[in-house]
N, CA, C and O atoms as a GROMACS GRO file, in nm:
protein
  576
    1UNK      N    1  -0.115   1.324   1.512
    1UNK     CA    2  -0.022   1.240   1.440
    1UNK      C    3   0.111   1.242   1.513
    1UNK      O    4   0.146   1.353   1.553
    2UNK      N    5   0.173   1.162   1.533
    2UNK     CA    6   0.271   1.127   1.601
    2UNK      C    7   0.424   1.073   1.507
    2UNK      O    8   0.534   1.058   1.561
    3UNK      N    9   0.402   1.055   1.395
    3UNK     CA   10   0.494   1.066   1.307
    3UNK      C   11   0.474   1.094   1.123
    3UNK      O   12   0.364   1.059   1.082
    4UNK      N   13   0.543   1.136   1.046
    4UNK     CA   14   0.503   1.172   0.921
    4UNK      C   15   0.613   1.105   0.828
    4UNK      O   16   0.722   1.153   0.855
    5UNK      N   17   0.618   1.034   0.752
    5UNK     CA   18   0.718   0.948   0.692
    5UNK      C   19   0.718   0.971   0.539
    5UNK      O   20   0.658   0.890   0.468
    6UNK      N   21   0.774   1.063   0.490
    6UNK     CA   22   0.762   1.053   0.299
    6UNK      C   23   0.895   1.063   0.257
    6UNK      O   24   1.006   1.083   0.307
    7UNK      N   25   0.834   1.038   0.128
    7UNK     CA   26   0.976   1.024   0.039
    7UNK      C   27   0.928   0.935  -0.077
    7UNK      O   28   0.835   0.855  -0.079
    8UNK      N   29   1.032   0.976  -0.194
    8UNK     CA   30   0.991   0.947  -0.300
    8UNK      C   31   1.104   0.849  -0.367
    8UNK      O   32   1.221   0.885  -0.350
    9UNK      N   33   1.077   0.716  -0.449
    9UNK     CA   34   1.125   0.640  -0.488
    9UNK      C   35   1.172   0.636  -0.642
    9UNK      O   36   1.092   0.672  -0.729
   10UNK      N   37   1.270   0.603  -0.668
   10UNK     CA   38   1.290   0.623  -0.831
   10UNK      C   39   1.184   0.490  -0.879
   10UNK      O   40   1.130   0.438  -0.782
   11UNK      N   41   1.144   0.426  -1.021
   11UNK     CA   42   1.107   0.333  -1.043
   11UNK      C   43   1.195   0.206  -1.024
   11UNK      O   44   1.286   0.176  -1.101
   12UNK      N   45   1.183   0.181  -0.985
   12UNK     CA   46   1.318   0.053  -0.955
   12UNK      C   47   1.292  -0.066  -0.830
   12UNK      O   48   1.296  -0.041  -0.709
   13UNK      N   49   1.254  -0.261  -0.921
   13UNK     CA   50   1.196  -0.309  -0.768
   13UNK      C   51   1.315  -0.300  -0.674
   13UNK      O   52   1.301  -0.321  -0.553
   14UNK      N   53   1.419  -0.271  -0.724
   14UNK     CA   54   1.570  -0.296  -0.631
   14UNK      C   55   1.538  -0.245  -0.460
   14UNK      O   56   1.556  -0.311  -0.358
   15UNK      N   57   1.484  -0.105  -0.473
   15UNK     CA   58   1.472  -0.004  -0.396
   15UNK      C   59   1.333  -0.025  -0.296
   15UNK      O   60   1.307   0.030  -0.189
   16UNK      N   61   1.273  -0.100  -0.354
   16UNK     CA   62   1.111  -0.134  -0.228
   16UNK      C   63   1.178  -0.204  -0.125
   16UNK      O   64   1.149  -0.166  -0.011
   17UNK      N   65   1.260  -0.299  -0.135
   17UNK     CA   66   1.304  -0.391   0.051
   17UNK      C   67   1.314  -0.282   0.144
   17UNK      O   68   1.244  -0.257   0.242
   18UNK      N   69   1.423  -0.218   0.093
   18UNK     CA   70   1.466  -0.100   0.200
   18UNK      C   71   1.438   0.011   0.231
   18UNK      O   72   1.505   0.080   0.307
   19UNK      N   73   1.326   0.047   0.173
   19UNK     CA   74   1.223   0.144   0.172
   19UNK      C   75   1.151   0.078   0.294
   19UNK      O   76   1.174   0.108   0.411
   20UNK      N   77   1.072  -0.005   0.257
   20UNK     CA   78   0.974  -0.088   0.365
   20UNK      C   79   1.016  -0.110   0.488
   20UNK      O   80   0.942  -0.067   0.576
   21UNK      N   81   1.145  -0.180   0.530
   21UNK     CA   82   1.225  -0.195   0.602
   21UNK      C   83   1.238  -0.049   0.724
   21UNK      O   84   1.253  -0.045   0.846
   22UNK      N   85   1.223   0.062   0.613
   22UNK     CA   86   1.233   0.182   0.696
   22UNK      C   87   1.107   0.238   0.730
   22UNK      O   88   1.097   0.305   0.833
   23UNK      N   89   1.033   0.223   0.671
   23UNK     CA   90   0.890   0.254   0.722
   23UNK      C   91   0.831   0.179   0.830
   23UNK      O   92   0.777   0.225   0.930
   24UNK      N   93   0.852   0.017   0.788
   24UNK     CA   94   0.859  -0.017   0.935
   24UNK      C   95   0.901   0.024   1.055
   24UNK      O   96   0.834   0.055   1.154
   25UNK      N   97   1.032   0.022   1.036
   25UNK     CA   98   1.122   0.075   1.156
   25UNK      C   99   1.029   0.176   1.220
   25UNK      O  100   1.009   0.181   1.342
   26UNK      N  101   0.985   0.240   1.150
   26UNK     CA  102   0.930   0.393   1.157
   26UNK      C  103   0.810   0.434   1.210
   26UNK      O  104   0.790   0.551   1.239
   27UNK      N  105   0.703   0.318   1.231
   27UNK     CA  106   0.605   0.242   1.264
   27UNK      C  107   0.583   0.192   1.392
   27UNK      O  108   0.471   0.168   1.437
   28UNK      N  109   0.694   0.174   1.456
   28UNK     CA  110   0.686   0.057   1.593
   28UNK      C  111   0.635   0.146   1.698
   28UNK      O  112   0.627   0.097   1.810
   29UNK      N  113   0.591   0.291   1.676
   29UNK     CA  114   0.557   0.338   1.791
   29UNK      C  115   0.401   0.349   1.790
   29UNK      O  116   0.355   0.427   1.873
   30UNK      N  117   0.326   0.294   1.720
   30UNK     CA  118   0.185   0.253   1.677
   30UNK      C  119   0.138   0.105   1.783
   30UNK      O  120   0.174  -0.013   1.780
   31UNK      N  121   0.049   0.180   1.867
   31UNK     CA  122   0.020   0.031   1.982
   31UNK      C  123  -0.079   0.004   1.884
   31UNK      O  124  -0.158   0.073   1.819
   32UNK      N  125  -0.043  -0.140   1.894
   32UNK     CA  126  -0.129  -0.265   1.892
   32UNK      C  127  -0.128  -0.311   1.734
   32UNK      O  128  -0.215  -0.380   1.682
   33UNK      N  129  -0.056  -0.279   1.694
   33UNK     CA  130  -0.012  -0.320   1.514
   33UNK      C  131   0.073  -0.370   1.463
   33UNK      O  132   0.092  -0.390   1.343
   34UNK      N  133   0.192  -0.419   1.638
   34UNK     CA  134   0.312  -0.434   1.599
   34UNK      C  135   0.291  -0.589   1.500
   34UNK      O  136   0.342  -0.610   1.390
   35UNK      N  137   0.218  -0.667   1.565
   35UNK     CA  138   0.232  -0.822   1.506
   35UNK      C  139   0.209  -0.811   1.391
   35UNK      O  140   0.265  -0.883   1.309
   36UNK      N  141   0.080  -0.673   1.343
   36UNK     CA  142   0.048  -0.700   1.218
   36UNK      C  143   0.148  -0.668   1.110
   36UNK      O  144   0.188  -0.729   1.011
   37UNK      N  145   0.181  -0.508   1.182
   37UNK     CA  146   0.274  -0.476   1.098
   37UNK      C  147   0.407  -0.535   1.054
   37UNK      O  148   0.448  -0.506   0.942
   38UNK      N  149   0.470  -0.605   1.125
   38UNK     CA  150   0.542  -0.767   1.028
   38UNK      C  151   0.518  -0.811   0.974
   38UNK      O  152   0.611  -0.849   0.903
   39UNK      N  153   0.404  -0.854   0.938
   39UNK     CA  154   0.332  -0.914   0.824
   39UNK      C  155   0.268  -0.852   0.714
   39UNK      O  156   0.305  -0.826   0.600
   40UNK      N  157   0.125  -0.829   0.798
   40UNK     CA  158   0.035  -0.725   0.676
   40UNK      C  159   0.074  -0.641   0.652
   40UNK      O  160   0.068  -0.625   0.530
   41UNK      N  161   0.137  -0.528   0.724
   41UNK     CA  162   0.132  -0.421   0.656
   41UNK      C  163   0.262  -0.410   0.561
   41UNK      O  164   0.265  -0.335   0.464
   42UNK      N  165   0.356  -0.484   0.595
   42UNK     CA  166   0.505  -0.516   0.535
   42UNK      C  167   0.417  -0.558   0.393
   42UNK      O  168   0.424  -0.488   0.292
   43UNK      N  169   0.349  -0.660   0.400
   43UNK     CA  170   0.349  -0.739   0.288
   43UNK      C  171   0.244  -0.655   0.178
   43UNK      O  172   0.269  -0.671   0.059
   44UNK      N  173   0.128  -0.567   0.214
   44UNK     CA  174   0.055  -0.466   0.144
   44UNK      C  175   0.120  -0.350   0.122
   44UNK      O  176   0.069  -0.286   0.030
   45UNK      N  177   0.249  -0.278   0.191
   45UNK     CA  178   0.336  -0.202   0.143
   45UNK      C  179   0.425  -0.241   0.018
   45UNK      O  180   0.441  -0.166  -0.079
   46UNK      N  181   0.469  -0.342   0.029
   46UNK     CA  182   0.554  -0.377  -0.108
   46UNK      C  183   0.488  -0.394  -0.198
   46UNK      O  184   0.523  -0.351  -0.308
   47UNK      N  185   0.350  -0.473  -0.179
   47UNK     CA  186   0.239  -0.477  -0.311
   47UNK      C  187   0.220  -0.348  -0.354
   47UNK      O  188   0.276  -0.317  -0.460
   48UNK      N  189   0.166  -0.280  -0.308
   48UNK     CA  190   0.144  -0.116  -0.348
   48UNK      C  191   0.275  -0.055  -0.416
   48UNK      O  192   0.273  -0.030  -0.536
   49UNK      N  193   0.412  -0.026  -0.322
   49UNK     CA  194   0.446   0.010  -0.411
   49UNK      C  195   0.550  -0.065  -0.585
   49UNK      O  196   0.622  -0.025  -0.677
   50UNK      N  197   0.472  -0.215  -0.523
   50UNK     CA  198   0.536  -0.293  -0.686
   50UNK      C  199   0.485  -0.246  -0.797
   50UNK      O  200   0.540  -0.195  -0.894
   51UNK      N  201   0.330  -0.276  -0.766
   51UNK     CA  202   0.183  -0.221  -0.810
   51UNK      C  203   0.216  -0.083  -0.911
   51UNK      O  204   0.183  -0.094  -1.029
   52UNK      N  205   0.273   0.028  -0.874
   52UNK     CA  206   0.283   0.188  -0.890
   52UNK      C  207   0.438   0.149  -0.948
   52UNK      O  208   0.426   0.193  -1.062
   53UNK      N  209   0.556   0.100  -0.942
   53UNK     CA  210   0.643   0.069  -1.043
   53UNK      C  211   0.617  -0.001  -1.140
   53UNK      O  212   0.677   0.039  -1.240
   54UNK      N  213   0.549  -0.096  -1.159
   54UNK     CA  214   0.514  -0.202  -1.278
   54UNK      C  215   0.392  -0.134  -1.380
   54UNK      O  216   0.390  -0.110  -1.500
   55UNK      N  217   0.294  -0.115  -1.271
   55UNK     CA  218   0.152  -0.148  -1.395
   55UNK      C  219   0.127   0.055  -1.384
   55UNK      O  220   0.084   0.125  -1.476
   56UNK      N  221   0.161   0.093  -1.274
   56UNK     CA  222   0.133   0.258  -1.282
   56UNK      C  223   0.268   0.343  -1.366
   56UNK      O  224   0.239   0.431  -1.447
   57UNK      N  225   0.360   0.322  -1.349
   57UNK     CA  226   0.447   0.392  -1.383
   57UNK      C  227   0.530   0.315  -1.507
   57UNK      O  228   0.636   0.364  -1.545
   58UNK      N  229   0.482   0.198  -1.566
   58UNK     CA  230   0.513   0.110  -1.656
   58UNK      C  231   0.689   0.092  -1.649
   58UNK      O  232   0.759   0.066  -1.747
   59UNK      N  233   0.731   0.109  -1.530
   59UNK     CA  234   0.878   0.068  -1.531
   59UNK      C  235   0.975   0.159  -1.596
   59UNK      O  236   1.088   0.139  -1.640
   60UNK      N  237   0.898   0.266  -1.590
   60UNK     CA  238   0.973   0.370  -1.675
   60UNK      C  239   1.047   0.458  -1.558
   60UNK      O  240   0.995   0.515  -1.462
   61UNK      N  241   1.168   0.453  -1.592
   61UNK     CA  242   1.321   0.500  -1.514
   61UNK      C  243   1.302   0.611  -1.469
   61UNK      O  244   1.363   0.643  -1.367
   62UNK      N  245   1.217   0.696  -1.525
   62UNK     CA  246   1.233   0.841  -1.508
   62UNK      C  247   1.128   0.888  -1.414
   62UNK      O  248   1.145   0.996  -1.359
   63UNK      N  249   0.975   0.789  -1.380
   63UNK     CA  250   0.906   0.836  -1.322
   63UNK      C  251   0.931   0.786  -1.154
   63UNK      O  252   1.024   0.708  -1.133
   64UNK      N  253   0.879   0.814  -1.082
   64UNK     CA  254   0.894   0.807  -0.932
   64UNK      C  255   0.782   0.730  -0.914
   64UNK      O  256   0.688   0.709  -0.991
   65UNK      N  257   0.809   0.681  -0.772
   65UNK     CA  258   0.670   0.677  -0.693
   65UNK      C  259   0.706   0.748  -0.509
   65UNK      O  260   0.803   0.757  -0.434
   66UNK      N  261   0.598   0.776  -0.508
   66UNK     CA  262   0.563   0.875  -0.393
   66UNK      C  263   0.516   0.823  -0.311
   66UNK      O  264   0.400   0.785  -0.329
   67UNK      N  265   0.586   0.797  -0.177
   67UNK     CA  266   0.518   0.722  -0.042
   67UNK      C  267   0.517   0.812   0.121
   67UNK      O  268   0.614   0.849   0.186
   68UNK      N  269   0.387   0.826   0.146
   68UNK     CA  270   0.331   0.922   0.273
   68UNK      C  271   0.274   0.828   0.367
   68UNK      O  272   0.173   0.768   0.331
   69UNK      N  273   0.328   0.802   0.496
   69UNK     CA  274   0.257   0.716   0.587
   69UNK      C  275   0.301   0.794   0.729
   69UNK      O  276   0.405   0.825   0.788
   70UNK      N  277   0.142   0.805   0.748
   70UNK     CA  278   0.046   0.882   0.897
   70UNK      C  279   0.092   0.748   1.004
   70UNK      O  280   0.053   0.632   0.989
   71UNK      N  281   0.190   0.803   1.120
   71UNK     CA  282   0.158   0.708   1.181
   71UNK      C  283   0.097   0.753   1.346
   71UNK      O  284   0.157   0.831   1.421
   72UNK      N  285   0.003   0.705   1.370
   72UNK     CA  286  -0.100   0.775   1.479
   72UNK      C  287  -0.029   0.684   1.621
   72UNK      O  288   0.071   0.615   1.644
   73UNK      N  289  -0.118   0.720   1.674
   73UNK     CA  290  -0.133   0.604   1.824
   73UNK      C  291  -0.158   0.493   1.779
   73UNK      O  292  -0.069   0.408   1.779
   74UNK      N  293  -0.312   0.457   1.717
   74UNK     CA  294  -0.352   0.384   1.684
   74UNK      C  295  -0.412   0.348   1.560
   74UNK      O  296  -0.528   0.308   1.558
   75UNK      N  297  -0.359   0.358   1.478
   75UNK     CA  298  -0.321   0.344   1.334
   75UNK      C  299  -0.215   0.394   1.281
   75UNK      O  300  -0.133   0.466   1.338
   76UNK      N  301  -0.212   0.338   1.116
   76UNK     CA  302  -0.110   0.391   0.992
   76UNK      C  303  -0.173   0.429   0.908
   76UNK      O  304  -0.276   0.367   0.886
   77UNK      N  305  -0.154   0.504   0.854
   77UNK     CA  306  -0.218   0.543   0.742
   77UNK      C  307  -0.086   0.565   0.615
   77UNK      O  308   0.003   0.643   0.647
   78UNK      N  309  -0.081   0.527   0.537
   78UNK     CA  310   0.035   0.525   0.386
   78UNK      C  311  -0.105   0.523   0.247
   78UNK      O  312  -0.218   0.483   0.220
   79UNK      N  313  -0.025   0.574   0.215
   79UNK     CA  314  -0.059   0.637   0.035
   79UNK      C  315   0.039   0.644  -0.047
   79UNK      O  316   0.120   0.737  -0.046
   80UNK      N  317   0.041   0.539  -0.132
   80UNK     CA  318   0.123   0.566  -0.254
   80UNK      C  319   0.142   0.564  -0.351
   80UNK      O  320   0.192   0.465  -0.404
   81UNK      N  321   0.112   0.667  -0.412
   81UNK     CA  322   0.100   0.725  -0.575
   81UNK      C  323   0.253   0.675  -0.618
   81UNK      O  324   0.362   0.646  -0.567
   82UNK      N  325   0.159   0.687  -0.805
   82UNK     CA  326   0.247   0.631  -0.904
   82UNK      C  327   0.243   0.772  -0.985
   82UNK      O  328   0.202   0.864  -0.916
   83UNK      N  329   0.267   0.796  -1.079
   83UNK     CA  330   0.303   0.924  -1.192
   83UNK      C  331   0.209   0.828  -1.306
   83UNK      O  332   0.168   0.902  -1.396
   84UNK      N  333   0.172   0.710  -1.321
   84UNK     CA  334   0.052   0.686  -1.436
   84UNK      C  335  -0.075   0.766  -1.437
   84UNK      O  336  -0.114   0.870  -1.386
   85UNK      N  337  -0.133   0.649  -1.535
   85UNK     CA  338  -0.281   0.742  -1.533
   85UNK      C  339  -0.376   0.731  -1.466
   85UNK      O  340  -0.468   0.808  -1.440
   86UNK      N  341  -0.342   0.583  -1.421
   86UNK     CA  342  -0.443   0.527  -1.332
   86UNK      C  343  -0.548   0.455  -1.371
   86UNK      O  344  -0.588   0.468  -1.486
   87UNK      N  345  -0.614   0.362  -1.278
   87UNK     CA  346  -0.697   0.233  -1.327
   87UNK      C  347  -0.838   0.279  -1.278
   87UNK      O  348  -0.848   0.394  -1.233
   88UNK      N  349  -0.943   0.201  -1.283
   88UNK     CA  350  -1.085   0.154  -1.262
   88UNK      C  351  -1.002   0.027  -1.147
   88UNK      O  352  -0.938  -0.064  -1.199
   89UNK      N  353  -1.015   0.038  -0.997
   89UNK     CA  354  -0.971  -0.062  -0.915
   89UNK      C  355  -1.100  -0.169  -0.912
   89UNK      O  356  -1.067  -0.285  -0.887
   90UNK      N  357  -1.246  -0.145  -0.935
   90UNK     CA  358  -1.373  -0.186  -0.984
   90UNK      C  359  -1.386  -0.286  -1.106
   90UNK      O  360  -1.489  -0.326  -1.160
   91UNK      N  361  -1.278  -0.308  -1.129
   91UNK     CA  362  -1.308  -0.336  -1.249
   91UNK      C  363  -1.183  -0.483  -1.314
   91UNK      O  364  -1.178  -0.534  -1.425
   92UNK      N  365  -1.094  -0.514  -1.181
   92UNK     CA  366  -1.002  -0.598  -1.153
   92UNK      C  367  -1.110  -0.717  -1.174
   92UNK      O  368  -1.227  -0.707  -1.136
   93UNK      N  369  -1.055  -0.836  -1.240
   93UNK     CA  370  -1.108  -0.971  -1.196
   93UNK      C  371  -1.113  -1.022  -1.069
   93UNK      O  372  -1.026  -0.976  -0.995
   94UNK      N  373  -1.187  -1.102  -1.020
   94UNK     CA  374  -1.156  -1.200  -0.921
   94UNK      C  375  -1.066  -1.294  -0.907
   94UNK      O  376  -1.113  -1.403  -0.937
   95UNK      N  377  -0.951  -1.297  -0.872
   95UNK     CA  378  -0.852  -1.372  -0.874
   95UNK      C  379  -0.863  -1.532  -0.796
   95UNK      O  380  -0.788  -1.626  -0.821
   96UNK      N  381  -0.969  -1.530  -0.705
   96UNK     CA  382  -1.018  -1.661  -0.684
   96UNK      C  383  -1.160  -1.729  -0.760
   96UNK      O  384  -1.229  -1.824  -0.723
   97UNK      N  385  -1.173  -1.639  -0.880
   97UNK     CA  386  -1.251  -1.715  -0.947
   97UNK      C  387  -1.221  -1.819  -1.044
   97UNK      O  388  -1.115  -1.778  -1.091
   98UNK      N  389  -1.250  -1.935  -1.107
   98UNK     CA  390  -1.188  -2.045  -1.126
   98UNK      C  391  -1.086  -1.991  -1.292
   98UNK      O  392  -0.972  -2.024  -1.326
   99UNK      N  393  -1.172  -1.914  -1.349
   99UNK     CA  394  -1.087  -1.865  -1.458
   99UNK      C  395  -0.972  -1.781  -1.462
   99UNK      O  396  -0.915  -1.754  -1.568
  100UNK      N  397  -0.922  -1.722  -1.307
  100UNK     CA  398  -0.815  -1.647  -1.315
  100UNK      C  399  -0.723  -1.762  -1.150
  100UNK      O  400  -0.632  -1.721  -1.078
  101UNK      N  401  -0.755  -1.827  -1.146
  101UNK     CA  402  -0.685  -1.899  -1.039
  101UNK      C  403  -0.549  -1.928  -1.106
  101UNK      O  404  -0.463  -1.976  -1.032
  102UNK      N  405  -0.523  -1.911  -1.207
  102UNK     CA  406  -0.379  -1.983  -1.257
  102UNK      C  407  -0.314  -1.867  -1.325
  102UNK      O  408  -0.218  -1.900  -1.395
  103UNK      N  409  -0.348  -1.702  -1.321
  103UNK     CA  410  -0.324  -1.633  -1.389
  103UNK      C  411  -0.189  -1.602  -1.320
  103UNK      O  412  -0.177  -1.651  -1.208
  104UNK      N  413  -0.090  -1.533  -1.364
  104UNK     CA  414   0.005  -1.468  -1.307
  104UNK      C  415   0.030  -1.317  -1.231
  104UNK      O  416   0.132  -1.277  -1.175
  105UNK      N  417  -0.106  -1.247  -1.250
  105UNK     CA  418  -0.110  -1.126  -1.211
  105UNK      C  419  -0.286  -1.091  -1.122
  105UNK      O  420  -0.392  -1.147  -1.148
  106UNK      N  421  -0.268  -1.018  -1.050
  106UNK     CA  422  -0.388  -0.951  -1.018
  106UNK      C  423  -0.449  -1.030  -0.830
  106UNK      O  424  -0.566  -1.043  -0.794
  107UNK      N  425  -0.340  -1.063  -0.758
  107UNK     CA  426  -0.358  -1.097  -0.653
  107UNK      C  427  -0.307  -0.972  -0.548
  107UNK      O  428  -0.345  -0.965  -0.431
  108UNK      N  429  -0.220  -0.882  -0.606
  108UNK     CA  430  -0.165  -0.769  -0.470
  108UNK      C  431  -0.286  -0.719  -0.400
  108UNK      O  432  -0.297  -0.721  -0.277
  109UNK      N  433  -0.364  -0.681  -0.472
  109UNK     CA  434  -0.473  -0.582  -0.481
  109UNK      C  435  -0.590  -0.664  -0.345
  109UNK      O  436  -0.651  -0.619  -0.248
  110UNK      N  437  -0.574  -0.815  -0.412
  110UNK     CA  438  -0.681  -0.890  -0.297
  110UNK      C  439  -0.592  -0.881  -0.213
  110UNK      O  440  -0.636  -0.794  -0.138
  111UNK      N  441  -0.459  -0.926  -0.160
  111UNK     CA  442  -0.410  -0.928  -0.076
  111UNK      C  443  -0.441  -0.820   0.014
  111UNK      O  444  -0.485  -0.851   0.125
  112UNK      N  445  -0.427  -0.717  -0.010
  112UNK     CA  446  -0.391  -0.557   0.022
  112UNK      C  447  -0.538  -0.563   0.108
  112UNK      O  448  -0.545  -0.558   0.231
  113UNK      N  449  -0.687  -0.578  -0.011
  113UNK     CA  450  -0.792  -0.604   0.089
  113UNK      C  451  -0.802  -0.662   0.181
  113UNK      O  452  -0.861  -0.615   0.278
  114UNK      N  453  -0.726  -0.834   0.181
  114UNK     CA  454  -0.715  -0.876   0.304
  114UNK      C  455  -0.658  -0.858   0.440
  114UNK      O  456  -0.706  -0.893   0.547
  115UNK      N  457  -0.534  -0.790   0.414
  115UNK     CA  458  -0.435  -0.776   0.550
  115UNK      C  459  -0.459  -0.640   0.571
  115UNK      O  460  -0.369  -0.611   0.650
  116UNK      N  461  -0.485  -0.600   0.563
  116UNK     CA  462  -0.483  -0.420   0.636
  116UNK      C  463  -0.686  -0.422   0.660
  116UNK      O  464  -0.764  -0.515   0.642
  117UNK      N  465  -0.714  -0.278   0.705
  117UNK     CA  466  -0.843  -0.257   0.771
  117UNK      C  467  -0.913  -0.200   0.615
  117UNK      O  468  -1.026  -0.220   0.570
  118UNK      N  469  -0.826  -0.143   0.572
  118UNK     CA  470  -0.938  -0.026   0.427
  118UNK      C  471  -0.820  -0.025   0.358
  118UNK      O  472  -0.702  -0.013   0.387
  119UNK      N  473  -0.882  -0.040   0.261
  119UNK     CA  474  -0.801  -0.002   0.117
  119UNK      C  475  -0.874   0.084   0.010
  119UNK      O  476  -0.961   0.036  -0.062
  120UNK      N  477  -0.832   0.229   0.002
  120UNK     CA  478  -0.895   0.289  -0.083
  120UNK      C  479  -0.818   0.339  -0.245
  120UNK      O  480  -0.696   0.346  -0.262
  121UNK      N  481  -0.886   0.358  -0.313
  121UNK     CA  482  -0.815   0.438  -0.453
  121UNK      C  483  -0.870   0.546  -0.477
  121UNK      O  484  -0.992   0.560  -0.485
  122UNK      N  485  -0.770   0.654  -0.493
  122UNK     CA  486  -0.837   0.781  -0.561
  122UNK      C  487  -0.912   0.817  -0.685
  122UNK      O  488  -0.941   0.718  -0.752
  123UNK      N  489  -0.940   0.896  -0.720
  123UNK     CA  490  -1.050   0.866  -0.832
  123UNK      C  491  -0.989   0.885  -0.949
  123UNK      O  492  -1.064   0.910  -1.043
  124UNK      N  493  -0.862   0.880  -0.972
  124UNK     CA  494  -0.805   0.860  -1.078
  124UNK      C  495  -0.746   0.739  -1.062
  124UNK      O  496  -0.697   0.683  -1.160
  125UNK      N  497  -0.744   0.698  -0.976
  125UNK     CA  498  -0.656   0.512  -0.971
  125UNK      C  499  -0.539   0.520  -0.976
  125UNK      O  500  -0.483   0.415  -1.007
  126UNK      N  501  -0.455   0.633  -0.952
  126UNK     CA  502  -0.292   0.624  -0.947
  126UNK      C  503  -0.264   0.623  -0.769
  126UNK      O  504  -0.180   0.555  -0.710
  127UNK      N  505  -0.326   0.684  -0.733
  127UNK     CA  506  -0.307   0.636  -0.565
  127UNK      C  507  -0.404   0.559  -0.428
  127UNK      O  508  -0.516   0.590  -0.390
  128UNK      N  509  -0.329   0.472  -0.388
  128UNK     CA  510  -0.353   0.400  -0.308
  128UNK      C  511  -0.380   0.432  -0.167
  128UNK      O  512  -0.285   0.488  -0.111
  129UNK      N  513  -0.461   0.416  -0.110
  129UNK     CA  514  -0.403   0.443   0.069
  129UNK      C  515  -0.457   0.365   0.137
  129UNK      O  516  -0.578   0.350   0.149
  130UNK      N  517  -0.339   0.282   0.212
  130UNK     CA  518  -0.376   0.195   0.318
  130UNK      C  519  -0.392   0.157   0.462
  130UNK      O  520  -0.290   0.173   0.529
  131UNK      N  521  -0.506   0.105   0.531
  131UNK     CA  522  -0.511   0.184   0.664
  131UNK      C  523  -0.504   0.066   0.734
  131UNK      O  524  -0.576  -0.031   0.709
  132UNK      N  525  -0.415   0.072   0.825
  132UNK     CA  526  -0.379  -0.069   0.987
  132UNK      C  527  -0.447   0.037   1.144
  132UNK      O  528  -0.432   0.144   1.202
  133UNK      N  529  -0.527  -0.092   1.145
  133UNK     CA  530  -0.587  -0.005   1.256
  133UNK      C  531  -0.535  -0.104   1.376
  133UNK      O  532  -0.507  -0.220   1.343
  134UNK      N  533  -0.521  -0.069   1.508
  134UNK     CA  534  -0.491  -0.118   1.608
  134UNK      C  535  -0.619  -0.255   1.663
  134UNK      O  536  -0.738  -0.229   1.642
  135UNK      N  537  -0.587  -0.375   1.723
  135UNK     CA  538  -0.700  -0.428   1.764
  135UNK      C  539  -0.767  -0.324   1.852
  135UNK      O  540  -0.719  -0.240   1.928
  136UNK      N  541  -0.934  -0.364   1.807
  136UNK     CA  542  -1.066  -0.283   1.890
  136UNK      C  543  -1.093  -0.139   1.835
  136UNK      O  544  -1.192  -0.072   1.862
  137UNK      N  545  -0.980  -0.100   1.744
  137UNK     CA  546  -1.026   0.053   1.723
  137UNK      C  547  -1.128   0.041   1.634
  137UNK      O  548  -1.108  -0.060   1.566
  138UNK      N  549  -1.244   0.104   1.598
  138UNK     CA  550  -1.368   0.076   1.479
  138UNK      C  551  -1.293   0.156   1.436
  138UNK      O  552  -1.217   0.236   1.490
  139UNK      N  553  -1.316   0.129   1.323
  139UNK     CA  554  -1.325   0.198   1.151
  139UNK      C  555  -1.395   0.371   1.139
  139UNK      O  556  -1.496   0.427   1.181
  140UNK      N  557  -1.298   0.404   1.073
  140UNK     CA  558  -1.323   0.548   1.093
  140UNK      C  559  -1.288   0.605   1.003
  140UNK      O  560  -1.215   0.530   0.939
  141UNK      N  561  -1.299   0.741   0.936
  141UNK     CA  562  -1.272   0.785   0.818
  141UNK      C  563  -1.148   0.879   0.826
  141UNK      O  564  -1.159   0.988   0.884
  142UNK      N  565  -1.029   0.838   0.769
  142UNK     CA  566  -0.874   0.854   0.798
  142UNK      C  567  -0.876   0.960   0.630
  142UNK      O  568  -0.911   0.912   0.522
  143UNK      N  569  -0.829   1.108   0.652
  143UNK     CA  570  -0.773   1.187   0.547
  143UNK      C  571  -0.766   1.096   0.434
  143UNK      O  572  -0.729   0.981   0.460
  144UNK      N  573  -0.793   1.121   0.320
  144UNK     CA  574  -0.788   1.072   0.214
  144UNK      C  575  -0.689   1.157   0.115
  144UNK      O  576  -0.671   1.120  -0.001
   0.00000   0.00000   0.00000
């Protein structure tokens, strides 16, 4: 591992830009992720930790959320827990199915599947971890 990045967030969306902003920063020494990481991984970092202020930690002032991101040669690895109880991630609707296409909630989660390599949940559903792998690296099983 080549860098270790944590720190913990009060509940508050005020505080995710510049959080992200620094994890990025924090990131650029990861070959071959740079393009993504402007995009995907920027944009599945803020989902996650909106995700863990809103629906995990119900916006409540007092709880935190907790953000850890592995950054390798060739990958990232971030995890970030909420202080809730946690969900069934199994158990989300399909957000491109025709009955939730107009809903207002429940797209981070697809997103998150789409732009990064793996998206896992712990088995209580309060933490997340998301993995950017470099082009060509296969898929591999990253600390959980």
């Amino acid at each position: 591992m080549e860098r270790l990045l944590t720190f913990e967030l009060p509940t508050d969306l005020r505080c995710i830009e510049d959080a992200v902003e620094d994890v990025v920063a924090g990131c650029v020494t990861c070959d071959g992720v740079r393009a993504r990481l402007q995009f995907n991984f920027r944009i599945c970092l803020i989902e996650a930790i909106a995700n863990a202020m809103i629906y995990g930690n119900g916006e409540d002032p007092s709880k935190r959320v907790k953000v850890e991101v592995e950054v390798y040669h060739e990958r990232i690895v971030a995890r970030v827990a909420d202080q809730g109880a946690g969900f069934d991630p199994s158990r989300l609707p399909d957000p491109t199915a025709p009955a939730h296409l107009f809903g207002t909630s429940g797209r981070g989660i697809f997103l998150m599947r789409h732009l990064v390599d793996e998206v896992r949940f712990n088995e209580c559903g309060n933490e997340v971890t998301l993995i950017l792998r470099a082009a060509g690296v296969p898929r591999r099983e990253a600390s959980a």
